[in-house]
VEXPAZA-642311 format. One record per residue (C-alpha): residue in one letter; x, y, z. Coordinates in steps of 0.5 Angstrom, whole numbers, plus 500, padded with zeros to 3 digits. Each point is the difference from the previous one (the first is absolute). Last residue first. Layout:
VEXPAZA-642311
+------+-----+-----+-----+
! code !  px !  py !  pz !
+------+-----+-----+-----+
!    A !   X !   Y !   Z !
...
+------+-----+-----+-----+
END
This chain:
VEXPAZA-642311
+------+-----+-----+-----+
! code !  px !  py !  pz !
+------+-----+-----+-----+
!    X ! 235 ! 533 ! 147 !
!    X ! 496 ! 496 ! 506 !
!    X ! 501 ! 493 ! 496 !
!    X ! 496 ! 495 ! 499 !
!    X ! 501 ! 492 ! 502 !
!    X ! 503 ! 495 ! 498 !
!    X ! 504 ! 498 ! 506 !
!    X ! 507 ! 499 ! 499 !
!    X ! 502 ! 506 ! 506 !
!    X ! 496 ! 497 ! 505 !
!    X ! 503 ! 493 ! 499 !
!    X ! 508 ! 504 ! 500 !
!    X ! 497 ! 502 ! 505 !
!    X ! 499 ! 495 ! 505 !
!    X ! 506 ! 496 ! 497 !
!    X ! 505 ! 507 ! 502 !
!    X ! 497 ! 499 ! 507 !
!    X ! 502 ! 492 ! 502 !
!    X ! 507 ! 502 ! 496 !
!    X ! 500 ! 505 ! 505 !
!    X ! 499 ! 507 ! 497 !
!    X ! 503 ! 508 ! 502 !
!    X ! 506 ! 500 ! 497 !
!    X ! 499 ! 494 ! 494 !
!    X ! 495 ! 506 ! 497 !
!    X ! 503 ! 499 ! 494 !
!    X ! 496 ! 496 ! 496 !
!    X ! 493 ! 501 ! 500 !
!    X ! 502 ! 508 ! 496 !
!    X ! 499 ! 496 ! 494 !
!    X ! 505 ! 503 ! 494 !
!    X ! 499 ! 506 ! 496 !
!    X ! 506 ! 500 ! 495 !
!    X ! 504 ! 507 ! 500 !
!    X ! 507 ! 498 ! 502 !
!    X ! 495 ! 496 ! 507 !
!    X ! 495 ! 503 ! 501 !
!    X ! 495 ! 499 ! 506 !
!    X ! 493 ! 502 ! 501 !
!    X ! 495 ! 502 ! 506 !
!    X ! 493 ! 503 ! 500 !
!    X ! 499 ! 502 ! 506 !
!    X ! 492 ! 501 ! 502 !
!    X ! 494 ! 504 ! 501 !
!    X ! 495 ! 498 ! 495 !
!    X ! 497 ! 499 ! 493 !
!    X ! 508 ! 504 ! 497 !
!    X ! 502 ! 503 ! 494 !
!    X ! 502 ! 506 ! 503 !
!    X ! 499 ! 502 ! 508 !
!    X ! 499 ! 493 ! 504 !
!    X ! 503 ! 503 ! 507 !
!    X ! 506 ! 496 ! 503 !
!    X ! 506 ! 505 ! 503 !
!    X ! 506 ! 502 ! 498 !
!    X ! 507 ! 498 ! 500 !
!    X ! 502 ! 497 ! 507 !
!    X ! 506 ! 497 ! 501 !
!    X ! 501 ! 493 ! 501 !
!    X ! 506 ! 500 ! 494 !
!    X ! 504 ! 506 ! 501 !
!    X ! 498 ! 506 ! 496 !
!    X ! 505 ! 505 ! 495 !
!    X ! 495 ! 506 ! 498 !
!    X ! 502 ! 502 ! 493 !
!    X ! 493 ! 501 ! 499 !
!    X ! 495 ! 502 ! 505 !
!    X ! 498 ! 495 ! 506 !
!    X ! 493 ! 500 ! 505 !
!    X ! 495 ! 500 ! 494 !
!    X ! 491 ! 499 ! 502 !
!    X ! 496 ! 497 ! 499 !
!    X ! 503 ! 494 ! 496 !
!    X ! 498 ! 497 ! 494 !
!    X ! 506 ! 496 ! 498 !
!    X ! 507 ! 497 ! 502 !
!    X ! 505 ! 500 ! 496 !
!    X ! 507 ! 496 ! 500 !
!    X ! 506 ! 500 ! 497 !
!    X ! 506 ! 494 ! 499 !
!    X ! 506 ! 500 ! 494 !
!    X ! 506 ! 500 ! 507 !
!    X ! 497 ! 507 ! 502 !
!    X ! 494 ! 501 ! 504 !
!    X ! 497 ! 505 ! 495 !
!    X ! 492 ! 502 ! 504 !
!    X ! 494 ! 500 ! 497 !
!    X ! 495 ! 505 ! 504 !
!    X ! 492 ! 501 ! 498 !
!    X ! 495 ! 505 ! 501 !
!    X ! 495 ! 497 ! 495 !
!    X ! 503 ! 494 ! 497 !
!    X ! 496 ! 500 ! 494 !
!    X ! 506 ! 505 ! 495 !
!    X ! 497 ! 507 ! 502 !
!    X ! 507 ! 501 ! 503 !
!    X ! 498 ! 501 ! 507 !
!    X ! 505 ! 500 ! 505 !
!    X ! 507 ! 497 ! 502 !
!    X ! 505 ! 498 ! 495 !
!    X ! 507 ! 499 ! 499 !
!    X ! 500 ! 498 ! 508 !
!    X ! 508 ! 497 ! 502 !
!    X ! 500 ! 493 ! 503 !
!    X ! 501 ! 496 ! 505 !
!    X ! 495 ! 494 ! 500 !
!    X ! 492 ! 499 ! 502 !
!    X ! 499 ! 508 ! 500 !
!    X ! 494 ! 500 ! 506 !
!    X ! 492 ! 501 ! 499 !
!    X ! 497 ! 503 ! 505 !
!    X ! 492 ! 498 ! 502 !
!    X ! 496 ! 507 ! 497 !
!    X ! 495 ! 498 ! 498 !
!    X ! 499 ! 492 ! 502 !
!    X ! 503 ! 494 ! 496 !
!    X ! 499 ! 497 ! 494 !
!    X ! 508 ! 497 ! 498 !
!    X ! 498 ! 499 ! 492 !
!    X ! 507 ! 496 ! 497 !
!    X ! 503 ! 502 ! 494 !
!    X ! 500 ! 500 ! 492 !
!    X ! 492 ! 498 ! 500 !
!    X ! 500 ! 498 ! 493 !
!    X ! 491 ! 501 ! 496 !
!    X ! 495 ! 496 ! 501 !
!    X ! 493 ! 505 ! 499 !
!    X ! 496 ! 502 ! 504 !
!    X ! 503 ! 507 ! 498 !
!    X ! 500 ! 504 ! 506 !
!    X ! 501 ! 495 ! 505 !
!    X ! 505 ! 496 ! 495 !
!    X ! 499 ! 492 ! 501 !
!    X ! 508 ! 498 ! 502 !
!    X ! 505 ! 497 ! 496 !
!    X ! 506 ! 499 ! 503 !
!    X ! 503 ! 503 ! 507 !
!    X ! 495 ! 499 ! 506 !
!    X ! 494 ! 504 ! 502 !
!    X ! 498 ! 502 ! 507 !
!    X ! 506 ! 497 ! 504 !
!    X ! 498 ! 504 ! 507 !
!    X ! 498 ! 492 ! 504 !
!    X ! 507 ! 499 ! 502 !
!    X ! 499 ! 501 ! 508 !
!    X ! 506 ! 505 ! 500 !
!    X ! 500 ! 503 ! 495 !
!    X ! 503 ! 507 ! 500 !
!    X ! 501 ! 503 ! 493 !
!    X ! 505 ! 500 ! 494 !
!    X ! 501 ! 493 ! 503 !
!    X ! 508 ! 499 ! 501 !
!    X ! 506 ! 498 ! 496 !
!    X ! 501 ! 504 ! 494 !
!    X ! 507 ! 500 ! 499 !
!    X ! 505 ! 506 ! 501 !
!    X ! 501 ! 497 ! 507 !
!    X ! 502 ! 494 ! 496 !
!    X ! 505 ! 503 ! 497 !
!    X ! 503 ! 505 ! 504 !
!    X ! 502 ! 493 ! 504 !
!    X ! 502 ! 496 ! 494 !
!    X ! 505 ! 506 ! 499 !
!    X ! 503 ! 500 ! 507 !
!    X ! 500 ! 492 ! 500 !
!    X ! 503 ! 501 ! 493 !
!    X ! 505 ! 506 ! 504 !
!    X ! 502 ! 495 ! 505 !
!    X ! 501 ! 494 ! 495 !
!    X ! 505 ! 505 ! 497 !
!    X ! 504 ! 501 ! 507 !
!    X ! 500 ! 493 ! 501 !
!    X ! 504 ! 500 ! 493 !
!    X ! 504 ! 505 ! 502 !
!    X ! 503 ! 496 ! 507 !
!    X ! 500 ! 493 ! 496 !
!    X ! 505 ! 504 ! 495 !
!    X ! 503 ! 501 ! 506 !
!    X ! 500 ! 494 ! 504 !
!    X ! 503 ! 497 ! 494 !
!    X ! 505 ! 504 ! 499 !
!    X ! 503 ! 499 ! 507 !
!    X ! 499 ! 493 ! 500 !
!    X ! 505 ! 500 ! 494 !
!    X ! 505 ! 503 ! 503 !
!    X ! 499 ! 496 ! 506 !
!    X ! 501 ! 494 ! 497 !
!    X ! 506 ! 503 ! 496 !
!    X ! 502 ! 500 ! 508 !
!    X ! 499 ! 493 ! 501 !
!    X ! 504 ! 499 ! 495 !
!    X ! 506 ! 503 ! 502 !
!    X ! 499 ! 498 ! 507 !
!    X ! 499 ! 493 ! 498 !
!    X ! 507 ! 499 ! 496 !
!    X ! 505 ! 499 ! 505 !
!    X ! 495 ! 494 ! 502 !
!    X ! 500 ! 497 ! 494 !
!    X ! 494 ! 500 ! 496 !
!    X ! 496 ! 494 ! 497 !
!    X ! 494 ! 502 ! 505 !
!    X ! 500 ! 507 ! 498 !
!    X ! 499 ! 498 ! 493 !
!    X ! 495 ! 496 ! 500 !
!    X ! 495 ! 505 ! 504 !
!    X ! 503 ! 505 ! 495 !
!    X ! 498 ! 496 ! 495 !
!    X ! 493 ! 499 ! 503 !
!    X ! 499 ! 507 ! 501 !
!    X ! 502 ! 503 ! 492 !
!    X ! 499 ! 508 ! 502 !
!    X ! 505 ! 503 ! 496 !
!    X ! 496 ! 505 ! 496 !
!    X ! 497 ! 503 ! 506 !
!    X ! 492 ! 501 ! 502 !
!    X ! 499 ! 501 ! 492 !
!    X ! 503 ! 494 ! 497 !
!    X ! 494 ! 496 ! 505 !
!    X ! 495 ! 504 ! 496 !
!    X ! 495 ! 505 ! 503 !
!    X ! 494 ! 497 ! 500 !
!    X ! 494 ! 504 ! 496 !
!    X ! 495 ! 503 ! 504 !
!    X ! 493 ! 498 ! 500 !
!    X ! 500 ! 503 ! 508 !
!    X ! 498 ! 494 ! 503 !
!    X ! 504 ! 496 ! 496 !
!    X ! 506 ! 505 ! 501 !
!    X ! 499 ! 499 ! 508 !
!    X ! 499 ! 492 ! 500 !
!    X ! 505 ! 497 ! 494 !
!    X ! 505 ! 504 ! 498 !
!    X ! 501 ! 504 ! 508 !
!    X ! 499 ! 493 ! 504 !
!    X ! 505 ! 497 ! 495 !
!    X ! 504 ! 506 ! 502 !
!    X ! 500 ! 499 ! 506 !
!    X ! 502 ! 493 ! 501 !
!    X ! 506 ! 501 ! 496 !
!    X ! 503 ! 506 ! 505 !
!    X ! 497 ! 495 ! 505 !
!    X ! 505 ! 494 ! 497 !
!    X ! 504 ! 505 ! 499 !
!    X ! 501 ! 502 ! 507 !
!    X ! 500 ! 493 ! 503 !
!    X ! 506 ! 498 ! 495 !
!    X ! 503 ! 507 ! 503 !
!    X ! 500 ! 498 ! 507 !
!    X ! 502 ! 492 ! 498 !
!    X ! 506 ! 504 ! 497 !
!    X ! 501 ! 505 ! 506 !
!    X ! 500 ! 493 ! 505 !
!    X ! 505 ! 496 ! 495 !
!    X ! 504 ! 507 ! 500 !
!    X ! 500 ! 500 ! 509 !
!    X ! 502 ! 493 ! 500 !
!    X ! 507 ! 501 ! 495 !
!    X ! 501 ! 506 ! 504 !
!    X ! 499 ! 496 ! 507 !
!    X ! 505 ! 494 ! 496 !
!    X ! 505 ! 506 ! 498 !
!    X ! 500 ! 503 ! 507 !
!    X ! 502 ! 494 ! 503 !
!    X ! 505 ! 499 ! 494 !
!    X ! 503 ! 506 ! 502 !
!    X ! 500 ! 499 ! 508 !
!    X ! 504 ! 493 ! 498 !
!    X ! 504 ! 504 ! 496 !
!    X ! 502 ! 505 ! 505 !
!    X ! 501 ! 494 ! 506 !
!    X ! 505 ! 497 ! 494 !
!    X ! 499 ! 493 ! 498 !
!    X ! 500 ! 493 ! 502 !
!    X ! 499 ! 495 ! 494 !
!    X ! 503 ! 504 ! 495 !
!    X ! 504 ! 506 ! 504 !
!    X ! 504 ! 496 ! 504 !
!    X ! 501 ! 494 ! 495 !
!    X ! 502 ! 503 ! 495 !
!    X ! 506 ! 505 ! 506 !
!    X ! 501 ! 494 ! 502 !
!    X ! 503 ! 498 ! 494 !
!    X ! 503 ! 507 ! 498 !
!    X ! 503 ! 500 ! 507 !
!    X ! 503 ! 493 ! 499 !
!    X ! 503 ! 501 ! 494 !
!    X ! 503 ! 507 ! 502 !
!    X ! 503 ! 496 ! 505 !
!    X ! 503 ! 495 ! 496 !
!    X ! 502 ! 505 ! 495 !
!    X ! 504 ! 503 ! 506 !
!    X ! 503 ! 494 ! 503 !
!    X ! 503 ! 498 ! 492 !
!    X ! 503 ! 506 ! 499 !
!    X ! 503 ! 499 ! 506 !
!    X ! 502 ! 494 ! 499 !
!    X ! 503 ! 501 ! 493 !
!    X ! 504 ! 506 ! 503 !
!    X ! 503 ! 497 ! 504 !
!    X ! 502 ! 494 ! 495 !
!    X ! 503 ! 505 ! 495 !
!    X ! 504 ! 503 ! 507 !
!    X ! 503 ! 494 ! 501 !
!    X ! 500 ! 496 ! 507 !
!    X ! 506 ! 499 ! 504 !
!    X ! 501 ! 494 ! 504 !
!    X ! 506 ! 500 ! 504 !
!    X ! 505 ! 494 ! 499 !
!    X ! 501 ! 493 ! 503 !
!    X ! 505 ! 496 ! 498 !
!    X ! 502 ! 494 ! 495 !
!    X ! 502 ! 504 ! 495 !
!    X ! 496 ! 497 ! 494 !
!    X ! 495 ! 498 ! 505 !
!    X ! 498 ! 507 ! 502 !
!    X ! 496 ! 500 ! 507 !
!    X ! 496 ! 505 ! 500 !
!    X ! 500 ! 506 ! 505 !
!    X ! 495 ! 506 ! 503 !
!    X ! 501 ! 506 ! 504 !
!    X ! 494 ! 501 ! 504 !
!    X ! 499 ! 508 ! 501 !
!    X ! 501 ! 503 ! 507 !
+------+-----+-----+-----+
END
């Protein structure tokens, strides 16, 4: 049962019953509601500030393990530039040098690359920023290992070139040598055998016994082989490439022909003493674009420094030649 409330009206001296108008009512609850709309929001603040949703504890959480998981990929990343430029130092400074090839110019490798601005740079940016740069990074990266890939496959093809050259070179004695006591006569001016006379000696004078092999000292193609009324008697010259030929004198007998592709350490022929020759020997010359050169310097194939000394004796001795 609702309450009925009274006043007391001192005009009328009498108690009345309290009627409440509807403004005020309305006033009241207007006012309940937007205290109660106050209150929510309030706690609503303080909910959501200092405690938080169980959604957005799981999102932060998640936000803290990205944040660590991109501090990780960038040291990552770091370490991969800090390779990808060792790398290519190495390649500038050890490989090409090598090789005597040119460096290949860091503008080359990727036009963007600036390594200590992009440290810079990754340590000033935000969080949010990280992943993009990190990924530009990478970019970068990529074109870097594979111009360094092209470069390590141009380094390859000088090794493959420097390979074919010095099995194009001259390396070996024409002869086996083993006690280094065959050198008869060196390259220089020498007593002719005939003539009695000083005349230049354009190679080194193997004596050995008739028919001891002679062996090519470097891949090449045969241009001559027999005798062509010269002085060298039955005779190989043999076109190795890269400006260098060989000749080998006064054989017995000739085991190639013409045109004829030989390896280096394959017989050739044999010694014997026909032409311009006192005796059986092999008389051996290197050329390099037409110029004849001493023959002592390219036996590094089959000489310690010990031997290479002891031949380069014999081989200086003023003595007479055997052609």
């Amino acid at each position: 049962m609702k309450k009925v409330k009274y006043y007391y009206n001192t005009s009328s001296l009498r108690y009345e019953k309290l009627e409440t108008p509807l403004r005020v009512k309305l006033l009241r609850i207007f006012g309940f509601i937007a205290a109660a709309i106050v209150t929510a929001v309030i706690i609503a603040f303080i909910a959501f500030r200092f405690i938080g949703s169980p959604k957005e504890k799981l999102l932060a959480q998640q936000n803290a393990a990205l944040k660590d998981d991109l501090a990780d990929i960038e040291k990552d990343v770091q370490s991969l530039v800090n390779q990808m430029k060792e790398l290519e130092n190495r390649d500038n400074k050890v490989y090409r040098a090598i090789f005597e090839a040119n460096p290949i110019p860091d503008s080359a490798r990727a036009k963007e690359i600036e390594t200590e601005k992009e440290i810079a740079k990754v340590e000033k940016i935000r969080d949010f920023q990280l992943a993009a740069e990190i990924k530009k990074t990478l970019i970068i990266l990529k074109a870097r290992i594979a111009s360094q890939k092209k470069s390590y496959e141009a380094v390859e093809a000088l090794v493959k070139n420097k390979e074919e050259l010095l099995a194009h070179t001259p390396a070996i004695q024409p002869v086996s040598n083993k006690d280094l006591n065959r050198i008869a006569s060196g390259f220089g001016y020498r007593i002719d055998p005939v003539y009695k006379t000083t005349k230049f000696h354009a190679g080194l004078d193997f004596s050995a016994p008739q028919g001891t092999p002679i062996y090519a000292t470097a891949n090449g193609t045969i241009t001559t082989a027999g005798n062509t009324g010269n002085g060298y008697g039955n005779h190989v010259l043999i076109n190795h490439g890269y400006g260098y030929e060989t000749l080998y004198g006064h054989m017995v007998r000739v085991k190639v022909r013409n045109g004829q592709q030989v390896k280096r350490g394959e017989v050739i022929g044999w010694v014997g003493s026909t032409g311009k020759s006192t005796g059986p020997h092999c008389h051996y010359e290197v050329h390099k674009y037409g110029e004849k050169i001493d023959p002592i310097y390219f036996f590094y194939n089959d000489l310690s420094p010990d031997q290479f000394d002891q031949i380069l004796k014999k081989a200086a001795a003023s003595n007479q030649s055997l052609d």
